[in-house]
C-alpha positions as CSV (number, residue, x, y, z in Angstrom):
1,X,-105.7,80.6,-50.1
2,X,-108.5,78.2,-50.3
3,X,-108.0,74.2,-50.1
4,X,-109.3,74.0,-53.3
5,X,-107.0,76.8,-55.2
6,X,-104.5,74.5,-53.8
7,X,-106.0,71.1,-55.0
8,X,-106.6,72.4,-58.4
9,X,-102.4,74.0,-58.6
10,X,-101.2,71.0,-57.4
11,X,-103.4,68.4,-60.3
12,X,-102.2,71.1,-62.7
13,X,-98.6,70.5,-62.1
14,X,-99.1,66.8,-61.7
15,X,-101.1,66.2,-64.8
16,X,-98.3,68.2,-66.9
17,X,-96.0,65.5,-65.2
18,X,-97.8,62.3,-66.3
19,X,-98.9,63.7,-69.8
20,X,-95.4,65.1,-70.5
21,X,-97.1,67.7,-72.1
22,X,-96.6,71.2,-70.2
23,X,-99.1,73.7,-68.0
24,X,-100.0,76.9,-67.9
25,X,-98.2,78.6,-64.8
26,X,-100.2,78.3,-61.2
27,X,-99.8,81.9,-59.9
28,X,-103.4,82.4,-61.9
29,X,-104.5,79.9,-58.8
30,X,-101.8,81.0,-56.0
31,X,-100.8,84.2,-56.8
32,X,-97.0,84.8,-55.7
33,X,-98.0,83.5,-51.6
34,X,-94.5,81.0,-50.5
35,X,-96.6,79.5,-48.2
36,X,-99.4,78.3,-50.4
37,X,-97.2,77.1,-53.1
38,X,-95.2,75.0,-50.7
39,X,-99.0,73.8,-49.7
40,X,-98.9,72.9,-53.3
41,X,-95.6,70.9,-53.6
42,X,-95.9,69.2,-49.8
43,X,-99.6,67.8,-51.7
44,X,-98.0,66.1,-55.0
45,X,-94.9,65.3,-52.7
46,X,-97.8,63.2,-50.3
47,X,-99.2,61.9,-53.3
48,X,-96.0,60.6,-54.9
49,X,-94.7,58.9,-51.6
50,X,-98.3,57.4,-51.3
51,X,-97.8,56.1,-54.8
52,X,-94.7,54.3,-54.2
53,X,-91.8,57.1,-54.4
54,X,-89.5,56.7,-52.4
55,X,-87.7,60.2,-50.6
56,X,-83.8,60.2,-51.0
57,X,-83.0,64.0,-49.4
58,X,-83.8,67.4,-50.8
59,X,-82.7,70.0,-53.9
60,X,-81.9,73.6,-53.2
61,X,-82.7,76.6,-55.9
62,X,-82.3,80.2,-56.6
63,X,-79.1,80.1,-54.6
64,X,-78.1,82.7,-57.2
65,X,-78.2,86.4,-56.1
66,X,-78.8,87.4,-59.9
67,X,-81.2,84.9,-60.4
68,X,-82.9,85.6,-56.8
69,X,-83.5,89.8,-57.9
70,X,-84.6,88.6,-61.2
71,X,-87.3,86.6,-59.5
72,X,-87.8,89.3,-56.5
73,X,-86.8,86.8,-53.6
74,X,-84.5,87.4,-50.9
75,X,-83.3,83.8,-50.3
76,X,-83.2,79.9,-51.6
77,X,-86.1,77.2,-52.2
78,X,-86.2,73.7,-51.7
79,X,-87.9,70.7,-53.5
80,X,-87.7,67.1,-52.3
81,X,-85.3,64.5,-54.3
82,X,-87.2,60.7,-54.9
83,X,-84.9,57.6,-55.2
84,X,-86.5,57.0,-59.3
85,X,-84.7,60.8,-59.8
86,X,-81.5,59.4,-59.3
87,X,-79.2,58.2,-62.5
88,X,-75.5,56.5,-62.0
89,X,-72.1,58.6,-63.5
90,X,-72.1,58.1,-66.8
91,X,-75.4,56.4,-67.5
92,X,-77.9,57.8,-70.4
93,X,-80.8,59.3,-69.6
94,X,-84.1,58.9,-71.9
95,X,-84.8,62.2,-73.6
96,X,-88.5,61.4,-72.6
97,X,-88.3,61.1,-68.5
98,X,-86.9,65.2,-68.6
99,X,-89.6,67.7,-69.6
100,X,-87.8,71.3,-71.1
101,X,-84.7,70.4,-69.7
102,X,-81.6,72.4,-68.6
103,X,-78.5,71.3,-67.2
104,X,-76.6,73.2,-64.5
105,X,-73.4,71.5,-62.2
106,X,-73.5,71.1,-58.2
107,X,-72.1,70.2,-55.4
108,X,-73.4,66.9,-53.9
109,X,-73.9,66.2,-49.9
110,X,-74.6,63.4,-48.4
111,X,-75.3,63.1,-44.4
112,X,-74.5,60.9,-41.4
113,X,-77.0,62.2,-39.1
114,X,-79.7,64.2,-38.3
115,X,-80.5,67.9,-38.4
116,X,-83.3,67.9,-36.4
117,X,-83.1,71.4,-35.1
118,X,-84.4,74.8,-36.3
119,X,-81.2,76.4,-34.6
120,X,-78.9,74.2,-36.1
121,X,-75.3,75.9,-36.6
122,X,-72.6,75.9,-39.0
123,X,-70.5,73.5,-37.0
124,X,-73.3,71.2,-36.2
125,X,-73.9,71.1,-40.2
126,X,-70.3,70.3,-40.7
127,X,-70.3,67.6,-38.1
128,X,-73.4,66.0,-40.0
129,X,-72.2,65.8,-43.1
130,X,-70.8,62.2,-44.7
131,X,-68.6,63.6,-47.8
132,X,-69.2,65.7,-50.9
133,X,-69.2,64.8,-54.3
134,X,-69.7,66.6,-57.9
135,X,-73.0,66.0,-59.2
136,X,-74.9,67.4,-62.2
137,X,-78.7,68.4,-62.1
138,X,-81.0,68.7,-64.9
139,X,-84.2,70.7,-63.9
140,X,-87.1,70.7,-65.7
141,X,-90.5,72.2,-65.6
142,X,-94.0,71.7,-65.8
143,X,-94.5,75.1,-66.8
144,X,-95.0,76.0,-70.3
145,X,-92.1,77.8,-71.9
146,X,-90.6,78.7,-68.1
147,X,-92.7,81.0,-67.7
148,X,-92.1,80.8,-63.8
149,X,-92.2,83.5,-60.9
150,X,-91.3,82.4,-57.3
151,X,-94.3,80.6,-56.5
152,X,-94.2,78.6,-59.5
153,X,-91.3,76.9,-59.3
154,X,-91.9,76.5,-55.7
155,X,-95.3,74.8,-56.4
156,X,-93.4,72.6,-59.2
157,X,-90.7,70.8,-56.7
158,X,-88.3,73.8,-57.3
159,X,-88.4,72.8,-61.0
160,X,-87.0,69.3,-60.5
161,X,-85.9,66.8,-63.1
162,X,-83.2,63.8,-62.3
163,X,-79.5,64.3,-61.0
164,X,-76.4,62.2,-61.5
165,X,-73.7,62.0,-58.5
166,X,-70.1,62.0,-59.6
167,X,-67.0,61.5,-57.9
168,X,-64.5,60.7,-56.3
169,X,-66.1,61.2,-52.9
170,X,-64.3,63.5,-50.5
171,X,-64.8,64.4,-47.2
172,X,-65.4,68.1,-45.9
173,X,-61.9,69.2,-45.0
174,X,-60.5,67.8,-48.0
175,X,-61.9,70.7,-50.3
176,X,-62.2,74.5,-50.3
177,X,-66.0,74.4,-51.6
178,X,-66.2,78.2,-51.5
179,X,-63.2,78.0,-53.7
180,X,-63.6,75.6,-56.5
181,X,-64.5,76.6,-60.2
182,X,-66.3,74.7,-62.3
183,X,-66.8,73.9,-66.0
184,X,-69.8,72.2,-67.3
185,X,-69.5,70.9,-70.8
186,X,-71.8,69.9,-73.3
187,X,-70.5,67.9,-76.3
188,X,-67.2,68.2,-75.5
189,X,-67.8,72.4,-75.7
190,X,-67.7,74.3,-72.3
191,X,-70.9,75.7,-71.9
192,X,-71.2,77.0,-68.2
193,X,-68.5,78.6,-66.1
194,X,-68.8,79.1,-62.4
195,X,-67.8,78.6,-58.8
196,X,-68.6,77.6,-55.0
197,X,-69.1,81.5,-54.6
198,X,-71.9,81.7,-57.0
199,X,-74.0,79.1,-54.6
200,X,-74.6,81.9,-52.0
201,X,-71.1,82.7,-51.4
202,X,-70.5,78.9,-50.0
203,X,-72.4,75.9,-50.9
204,X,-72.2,75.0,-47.4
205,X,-74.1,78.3,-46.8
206,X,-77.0,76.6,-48.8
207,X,-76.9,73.7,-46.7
208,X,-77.4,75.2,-43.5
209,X,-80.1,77.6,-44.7
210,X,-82.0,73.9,-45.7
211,X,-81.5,72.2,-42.6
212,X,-82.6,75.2,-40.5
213,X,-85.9,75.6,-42.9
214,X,-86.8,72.1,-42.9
215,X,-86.2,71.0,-39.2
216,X,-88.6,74.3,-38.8
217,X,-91.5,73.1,-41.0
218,X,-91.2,69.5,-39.2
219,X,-89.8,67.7,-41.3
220,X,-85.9,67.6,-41.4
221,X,-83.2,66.7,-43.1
222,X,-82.1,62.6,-42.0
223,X,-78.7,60.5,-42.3
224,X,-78.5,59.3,-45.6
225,X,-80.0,62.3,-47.1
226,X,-78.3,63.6,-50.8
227,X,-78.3,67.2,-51.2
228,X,-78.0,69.2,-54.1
229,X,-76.7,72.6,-53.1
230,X,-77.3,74.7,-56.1
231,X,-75.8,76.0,-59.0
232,X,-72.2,76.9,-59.3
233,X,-73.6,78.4,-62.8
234,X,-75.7,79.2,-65.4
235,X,-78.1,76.3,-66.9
236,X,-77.1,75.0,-70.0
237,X,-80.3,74.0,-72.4
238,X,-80.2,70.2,-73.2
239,X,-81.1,68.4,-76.2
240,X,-81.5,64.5,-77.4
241,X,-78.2,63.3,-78.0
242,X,-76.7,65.6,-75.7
243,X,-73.3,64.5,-73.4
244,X,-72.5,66.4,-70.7
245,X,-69.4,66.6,-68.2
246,X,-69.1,68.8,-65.3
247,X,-66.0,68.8,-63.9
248,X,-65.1,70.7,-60.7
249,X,-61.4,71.8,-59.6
250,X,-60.3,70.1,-56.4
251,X,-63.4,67.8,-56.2
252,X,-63.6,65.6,-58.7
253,X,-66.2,65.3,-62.5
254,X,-69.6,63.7,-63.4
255,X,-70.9,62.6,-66.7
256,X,-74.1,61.8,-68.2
257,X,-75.7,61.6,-71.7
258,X,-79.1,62.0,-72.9
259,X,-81.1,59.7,-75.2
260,X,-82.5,60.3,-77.8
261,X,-85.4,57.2,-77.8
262,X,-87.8,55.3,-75.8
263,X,-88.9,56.0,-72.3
264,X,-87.1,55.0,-68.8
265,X,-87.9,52.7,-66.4
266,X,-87.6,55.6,-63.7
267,X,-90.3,57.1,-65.0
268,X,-92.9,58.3,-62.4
């Protein structure tokens, strides 16, 4: 793939970001190559941290086996989380900072120390992790009408929007994540059922897949890092005026609601 299929992918995606107004998808430009659409995403991410941006941790997708065949991909993706992503339980988030937006529920992860190694194991994983918390995600993409293949959402920061962390906080061996179920409600309506076994049989499972791809591209995972660890569900469609609650057996809930009016300070 030449540098400048890359350049022109990567202004694509980032010109549908500033403009709010979505792109046609990049495969025309990429084809369906990993590697060149996570040349794509590691451009706009340089760009945004040389803009100001501030990197918080990282965002795991297609952790869903159904979703994975539908898309013809044997295993996860990653996108990088910025600080200006990041909105407080129960806060409102301006309908104009999300860009076709869909709502799904997570579990949370936050870190205490490094995962520097390629090799890392499950235990060492454990070990690193701080405590878990419920958290909801709402992706978004750049992509007109999600019309998306694998190297798409890749290129588009695994189809990233903002996330809200709930709680209460617990630690690892206070919670059967594998076990949980989850309800994700929009206006007061479930809307999305699910489970820590939909999130690749164990969100944990997720995490360790992440730290061992990034500590083997260079760049791993840090103390202090949040994780989103995939779906427990399906995505839920959101619309202005929207209030959603995800609450998660034996680890706590999270709220947010969506604006309807006026644009957010977080706004890249």
């Amino acid at each position: 793939m030449s540098a400048e299929q890359i350049i022109e992918a990567a202004d694509r995606l980032s010109d549908a970001a500033r403009t709010g107004v979505p792109c046609e998808p990049v495969r025309d430009l990429i084809g369906l190559d990993l590697q060149a659409a996570y040349e794509v995403q590691f451009l706009n991410t340089r760009r945004a941290v040389e803009s100001g941006r501030r990197l918080v941790g990282r965002k795991i997708g297609l952790t869903s086996r159904a979703v994975q065949q539908q898309l013809g991909v044997g295993q996860p993706d990653f996108g990088v989380l910025f600080a200006d992503m990041e909105y407080g339980d129960g806060e409102e988030v301006p309908f104009a900072r999300l860009l076709q937006p869909k709502a799904e529920a997570e579990v949370a992860f936050v870190l205490k120390s490094d995962l520097a190694e390629p090799d890392v194991t499950p235990t060492e994983v454990c070990r690193a992790i701080d405590y878990v918390a419920p958290a909801i995600e709402i992706v978004g993409s750049r992509v007109k009408n999600w019309d998306i293949r694998i190297s798409d959402t890749i290129a588009d920061n695994a189809s990233s929007g903002v996330y809200v962390v709930g709680g209460p906080i617990r630690r690892l061996d206070d919670v059967d994540l594998a076990g949980v179920g989850m309800v994700l409600d929009r206006n007061a309506i479930a809307a999305s059922f699910g489970g820590g076994a939909a999130c690749l049989g164990n969100p944990l499972t997720a995490v360790l897949w992440l730290a061992r791809t990034c500590a083997g591209l260079g760049t791993p995972l840090k103390a202090g890092d949040v994780v989103l660890s995939g779906a427990l569900g399906p995505m839920v469609p959101v619309v202005p005026g929207d209030v959603l609650e995800a609450r998660i057996a034996g680890l706590g809930s999270v709220k947010v609601s969506i604006g309807t009016l006026g644009t957010s300070e977080k706004q890249a």
